[in-house]
C-alpha positions in Angstrom: 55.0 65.7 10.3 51.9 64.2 8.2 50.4 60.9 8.9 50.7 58.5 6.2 47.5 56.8 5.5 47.0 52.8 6.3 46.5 51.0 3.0 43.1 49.3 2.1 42.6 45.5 3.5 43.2 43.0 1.4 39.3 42.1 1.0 38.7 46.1 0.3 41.1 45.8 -2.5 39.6 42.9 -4.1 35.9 43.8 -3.5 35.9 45.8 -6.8 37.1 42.7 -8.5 34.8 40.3 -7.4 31.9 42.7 -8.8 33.3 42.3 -12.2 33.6 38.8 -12.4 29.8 38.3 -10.6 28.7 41.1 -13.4 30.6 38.7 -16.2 29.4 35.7 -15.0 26.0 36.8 -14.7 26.4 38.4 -18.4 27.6 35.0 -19.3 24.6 32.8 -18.0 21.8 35.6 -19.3 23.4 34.8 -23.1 23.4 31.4 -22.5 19.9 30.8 -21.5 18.9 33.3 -24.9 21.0 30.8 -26.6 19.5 27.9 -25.4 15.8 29.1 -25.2 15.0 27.2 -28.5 16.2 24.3 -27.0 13.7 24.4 -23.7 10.9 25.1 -26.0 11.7 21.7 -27.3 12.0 20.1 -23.8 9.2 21.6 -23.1 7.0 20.2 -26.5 9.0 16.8 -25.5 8.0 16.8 -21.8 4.4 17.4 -22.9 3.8 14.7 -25.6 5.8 12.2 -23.1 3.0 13.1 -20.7 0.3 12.9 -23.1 1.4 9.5 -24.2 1.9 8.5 -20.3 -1.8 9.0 -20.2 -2.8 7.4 -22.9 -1.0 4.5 -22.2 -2.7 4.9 -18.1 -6.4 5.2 -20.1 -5.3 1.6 -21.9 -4.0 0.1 -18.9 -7.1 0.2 -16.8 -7.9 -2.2 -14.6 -11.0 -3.9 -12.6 -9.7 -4.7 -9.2 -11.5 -7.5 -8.1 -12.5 -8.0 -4.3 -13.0 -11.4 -2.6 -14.7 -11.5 0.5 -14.5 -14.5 1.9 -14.7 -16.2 5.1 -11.5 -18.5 4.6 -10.8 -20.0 1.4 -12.3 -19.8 -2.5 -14.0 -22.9 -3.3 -14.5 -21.8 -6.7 -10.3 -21.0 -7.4 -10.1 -23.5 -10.1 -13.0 -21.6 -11.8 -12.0 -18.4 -11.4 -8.6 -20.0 -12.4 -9.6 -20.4 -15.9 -11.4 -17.3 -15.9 -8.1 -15.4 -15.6 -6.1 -17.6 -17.6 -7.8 -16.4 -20.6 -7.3 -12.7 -19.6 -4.8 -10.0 -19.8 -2.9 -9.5 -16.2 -2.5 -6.1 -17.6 -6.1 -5.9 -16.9 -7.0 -7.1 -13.4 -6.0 -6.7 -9.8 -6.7 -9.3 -6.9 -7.4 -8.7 -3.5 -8.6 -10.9 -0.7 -10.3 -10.3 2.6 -9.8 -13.6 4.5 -10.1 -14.2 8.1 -7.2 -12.7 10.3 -3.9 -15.3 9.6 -5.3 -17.1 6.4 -2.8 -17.4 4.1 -3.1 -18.1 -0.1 -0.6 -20.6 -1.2 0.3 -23.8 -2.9 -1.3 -25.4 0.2 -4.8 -23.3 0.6 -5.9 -22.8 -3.6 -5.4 -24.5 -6.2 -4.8 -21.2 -8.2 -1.5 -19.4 -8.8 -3.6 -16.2 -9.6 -4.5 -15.9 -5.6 -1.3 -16.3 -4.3 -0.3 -13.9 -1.7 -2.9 -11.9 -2.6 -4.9 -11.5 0.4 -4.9 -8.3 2.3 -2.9 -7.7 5.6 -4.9 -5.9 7.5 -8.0 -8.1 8.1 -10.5 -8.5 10.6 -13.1 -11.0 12.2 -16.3 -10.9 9.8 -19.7 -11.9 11.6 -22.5 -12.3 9.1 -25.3 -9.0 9.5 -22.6 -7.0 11.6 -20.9 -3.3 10.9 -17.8 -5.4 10.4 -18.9 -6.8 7.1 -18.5 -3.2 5.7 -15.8 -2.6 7.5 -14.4 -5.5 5.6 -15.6 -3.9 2.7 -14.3 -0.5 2.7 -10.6 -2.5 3.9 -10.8 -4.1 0.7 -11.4 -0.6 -1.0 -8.4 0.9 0.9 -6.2 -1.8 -0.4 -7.1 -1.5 -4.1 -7.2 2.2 -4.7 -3.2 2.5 -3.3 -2.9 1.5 -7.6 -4.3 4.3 -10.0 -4.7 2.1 -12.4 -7.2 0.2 -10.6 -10.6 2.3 -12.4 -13.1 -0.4 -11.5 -13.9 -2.6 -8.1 -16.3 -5.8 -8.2 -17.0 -7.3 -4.8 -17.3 -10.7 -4.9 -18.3 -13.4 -2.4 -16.8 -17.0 -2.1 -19.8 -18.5 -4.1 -19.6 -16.2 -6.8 -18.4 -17.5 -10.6 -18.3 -15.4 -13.8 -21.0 -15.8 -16.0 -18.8 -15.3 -19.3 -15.3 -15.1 -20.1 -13.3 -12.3 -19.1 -13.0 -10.1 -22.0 -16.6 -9.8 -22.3 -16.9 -8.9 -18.3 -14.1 -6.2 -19.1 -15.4 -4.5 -22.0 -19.3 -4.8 -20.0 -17.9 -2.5 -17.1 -15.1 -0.1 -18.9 -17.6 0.2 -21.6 -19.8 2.0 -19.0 -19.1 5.4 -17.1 -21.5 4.3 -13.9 -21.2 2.3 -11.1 -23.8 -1.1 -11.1 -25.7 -0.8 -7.3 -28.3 -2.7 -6.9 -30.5 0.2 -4.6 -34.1 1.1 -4.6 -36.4 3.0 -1.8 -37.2 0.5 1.0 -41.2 -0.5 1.6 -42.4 1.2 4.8 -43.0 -2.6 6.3 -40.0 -3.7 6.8 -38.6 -1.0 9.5 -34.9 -0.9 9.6 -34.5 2.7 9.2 -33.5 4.2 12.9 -34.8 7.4 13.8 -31.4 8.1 15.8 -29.9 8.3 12.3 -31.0 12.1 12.5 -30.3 14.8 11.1 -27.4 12.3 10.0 -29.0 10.1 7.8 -32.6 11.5 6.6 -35.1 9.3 5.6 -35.7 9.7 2.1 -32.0 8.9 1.4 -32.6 4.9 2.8 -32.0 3.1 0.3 -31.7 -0.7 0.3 -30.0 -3.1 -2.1 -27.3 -6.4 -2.6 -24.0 -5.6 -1.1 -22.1 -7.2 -5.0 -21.7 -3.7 -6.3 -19.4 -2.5 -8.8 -17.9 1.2 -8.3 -16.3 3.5 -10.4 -13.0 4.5 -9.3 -14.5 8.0 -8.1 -17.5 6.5 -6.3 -15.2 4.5 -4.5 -12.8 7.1 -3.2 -16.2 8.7 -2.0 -16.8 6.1 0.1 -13.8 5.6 1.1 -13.4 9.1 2.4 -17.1 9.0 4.1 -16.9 8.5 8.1 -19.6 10.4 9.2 -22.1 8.3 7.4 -20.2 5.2 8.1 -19.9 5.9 12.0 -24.0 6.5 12.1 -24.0 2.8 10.2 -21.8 1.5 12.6 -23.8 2.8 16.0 -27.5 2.3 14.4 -27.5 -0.2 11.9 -27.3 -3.6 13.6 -29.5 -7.1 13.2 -31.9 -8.6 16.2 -30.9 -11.4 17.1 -32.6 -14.8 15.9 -34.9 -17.0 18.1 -33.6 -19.1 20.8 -34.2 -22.8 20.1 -37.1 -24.3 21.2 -38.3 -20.6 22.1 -41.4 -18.7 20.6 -40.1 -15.8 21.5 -36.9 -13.9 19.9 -34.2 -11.9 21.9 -34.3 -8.4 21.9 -31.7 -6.7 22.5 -32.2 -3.0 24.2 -29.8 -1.0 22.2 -29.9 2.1 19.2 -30.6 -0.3 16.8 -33.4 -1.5 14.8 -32.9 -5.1 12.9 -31.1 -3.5 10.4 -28.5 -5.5 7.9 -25.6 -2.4 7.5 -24.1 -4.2 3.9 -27.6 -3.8 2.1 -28.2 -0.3 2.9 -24.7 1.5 3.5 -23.1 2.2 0.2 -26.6 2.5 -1.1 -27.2 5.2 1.0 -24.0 7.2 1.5 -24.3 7.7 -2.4 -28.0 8.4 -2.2 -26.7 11.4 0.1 -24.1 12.2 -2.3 -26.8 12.9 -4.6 -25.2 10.7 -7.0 -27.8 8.3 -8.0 -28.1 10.0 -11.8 -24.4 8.3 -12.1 -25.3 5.1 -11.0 -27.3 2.3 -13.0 -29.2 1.1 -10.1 -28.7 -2.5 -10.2 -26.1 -5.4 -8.9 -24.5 -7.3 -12.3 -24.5 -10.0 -9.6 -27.5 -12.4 -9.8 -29.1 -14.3 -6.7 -32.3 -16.4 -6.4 -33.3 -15.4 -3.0 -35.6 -17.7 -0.9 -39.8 -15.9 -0.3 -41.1 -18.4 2.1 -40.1 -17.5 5.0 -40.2 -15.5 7.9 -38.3 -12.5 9.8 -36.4 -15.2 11.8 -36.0 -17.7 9.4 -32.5 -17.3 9.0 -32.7 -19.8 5.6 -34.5 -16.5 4.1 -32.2 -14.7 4.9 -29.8 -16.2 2.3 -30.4 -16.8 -1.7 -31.0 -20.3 -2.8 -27.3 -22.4 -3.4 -27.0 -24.2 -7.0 -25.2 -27.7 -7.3 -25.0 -30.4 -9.7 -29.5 -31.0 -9.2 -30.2 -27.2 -10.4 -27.5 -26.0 -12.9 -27.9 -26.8 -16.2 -27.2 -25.2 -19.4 -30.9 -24.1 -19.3 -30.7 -22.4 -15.8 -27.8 -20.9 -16.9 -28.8 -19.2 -19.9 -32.0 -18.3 -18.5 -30.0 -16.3 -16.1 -27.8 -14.6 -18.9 -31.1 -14.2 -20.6 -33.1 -11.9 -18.2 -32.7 -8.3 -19.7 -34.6 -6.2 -17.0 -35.5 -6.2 -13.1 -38.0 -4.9 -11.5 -38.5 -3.2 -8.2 -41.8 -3.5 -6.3 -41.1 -1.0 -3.6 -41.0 1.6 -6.1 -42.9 0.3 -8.9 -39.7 0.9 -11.4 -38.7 -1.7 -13.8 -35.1 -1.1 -14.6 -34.4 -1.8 -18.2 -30.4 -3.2 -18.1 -28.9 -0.9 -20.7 -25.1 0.6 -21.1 -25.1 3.9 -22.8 -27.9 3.8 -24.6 -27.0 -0.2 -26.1 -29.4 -2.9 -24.1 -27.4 -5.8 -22.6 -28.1 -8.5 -20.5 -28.1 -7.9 -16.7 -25.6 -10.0 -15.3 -22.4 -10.4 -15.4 -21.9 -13.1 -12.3 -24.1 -15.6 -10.2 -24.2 -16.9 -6.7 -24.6 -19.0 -4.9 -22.7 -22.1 -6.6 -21.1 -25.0 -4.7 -18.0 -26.8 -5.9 -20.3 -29.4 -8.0 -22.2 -26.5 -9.8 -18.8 -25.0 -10.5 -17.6 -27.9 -12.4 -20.7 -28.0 -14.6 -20.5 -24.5 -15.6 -17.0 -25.0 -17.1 -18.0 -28.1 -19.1 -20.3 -26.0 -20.7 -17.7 -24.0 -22.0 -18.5 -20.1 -21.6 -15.7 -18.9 -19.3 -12.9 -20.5 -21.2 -11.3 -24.2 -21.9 -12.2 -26.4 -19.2 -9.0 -28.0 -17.3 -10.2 -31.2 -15.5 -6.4 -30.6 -14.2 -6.9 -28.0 -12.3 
């Protein structure tokens, strides 16, 4: 008697089936994108020219993030308050490095334009120490989280603008290099440490004001330095002052000589970087530093204030008058140029109390003076 066979399963029956309609639909979907291939080209062309545009529009939008570092407050707000009135917010950022806790508001400036604007992550600043670039580079950190952000001033309390603020924005996005006040330091003055082997070589010391202004690749540089900045941090510290009523001054055993870290870091890190070619080697920050005295005079060690007795309209073109600077250590006269167009050297001036402020709006070159404010 024969055996009849067992008949297929159901999912043997319909495999054959399934393979045609996964052939079809795969058919189907091949045609489709033939069909529509004319179309994606034009996605493609519109994608494009929406980018292109995007970065156009970026390249117009560029900013100068400007970075306070102060030690509580801005004196100067209501200057600075009609120095951003009479610009663009389109074109500027605002950040703050106050002391840990301090607050910008209605009750602490007089300026809407600082509100809220100082940086969360702040630290205790003492005058000489590691922490002042430390300060510095937190201030950096902050303002380079916005891409449009392409230039960064630093700026003390006692600094004011020199003119009004479209003239200070077309000065620096006009130029490709960063302003850094740096030159070679004279053999006398001994603040290069010898620990700073093989880390930081002698002929890269460089010296200059800490009121730089950095293209936004120079400051991602320094930003992504630590090996220079941790040498900076161990080595490059100031001796103390005399004790009063002492002829003597403290010295401190430790790896450092009396070293000041904000006039020589940045300075140096993109002397290392062998990028000085990029640079124009000079602050657009002006100071009239005091000559008379001493290593431990500590009223040398800071530039000459201007109030209400010494700022008059003559001082203060005088100051927007000086076209060159020149540096004794290295016998170089640096001729204060952008591209190949000279220009006058500065851009801002400190140190100016409250009184000195007031005069420079009268006189009219920031923008409409506000006896309101």
């Amino acid at each position: 008697m024969s055996r009849k066979r067992p008949l297929p399963s159901t999912s043997a029956r319909r495999r054959p089936l399934v393979i045609l309609v996964k052939l079809a639909v795969s058919i189907f979907i091949i045609f489709g994108l033939i069909s529509r291939s004319g179309h994606y080209t034009e996605s493609v062309t519109e994608a494009s020219t929406q980018n292109r545009k995007f970065l156009n529009d970026f390249e117009r939008n560029s900013k100068i993030a400007f970075l306070f570092l102060v030690r509580e407050n801005i004196p100067l707000d209501f200057v600075w308050h009609v120095f951003f009135k009479n610009g663009d917010q389109l074109d500027f950022s605002i950040y703050i490095h106050s002391k840990p806790g301090f607050e910008f508001n209605k009750r602490t400036t007089r300026s809407s334009f600082f509100y809220g604007r100082q940086i969360r992550h702040s630290i205790k600043v003492n005058w000489g120490e590691p922490t002042m670039i430390q300060a510095e580079r937190l201030l950096l950190e902050e303002a380079l989280n916005d891409p449009t952000n392409q230039r960064f001033i630093l700026l003390s309390d006692s600094c004011v603008p020199l003119y009004n603020f479209t003239h200070i924005y077309n000065y620096l996005m006009s130029s490709p290099k960063s302003f850094v006040d740096s030159f070679v330091v004279a053999e006398k003055e001994d603040r290069y440490n010898v620990k700073m082997l093989p880390t930081i070589p002698l002929n890269k010391w460089r010296k200059g004001s800490q009121w730089i202004s950095l293209i936004r690749r120079h400051a991602e540089l320094v930003m992504d330095d630590a090996v220079v900045y941790r040498a900076f941090k161990r080595f490059c510290k100031p001796l103390q002052p005399p004790l009063k009523n002492s002829s003597t001054h403290l010295h401190i055993e430790s790896d450092s000589n009396n070293c000041i870290p904000d006039e020589h870091f940045v300075q140096t890190f993109l002397a290392m970087s062998e990028l000085e070619g990029e640079l124009e080697r000079r602050s657009v920050t002006y100071s009239l530093w005091n000559q008379s005295g001493g290593e431990f005079d500590t009223k040398s060690w800071h530039p000459t204030t201007f109030d209400s007795d010494n700022t008059s309209p003559q001082q203060i073109k005088e100051i927007k008058s000086i076209s060159n600077i020149y540096f004794k250590s290295e016998d170089r006269r640096e001729i204060c140029r952008i591209n190949s167009t000279f220009v006058p050297c500065f851009l801002f001036a400190r140190k100016f109390n409250p009184d000195a402020g007031v005069l420079l709006l009268k006189q009219g070159m920031i923008g409409p003076y506000d006896p309101s404010i």
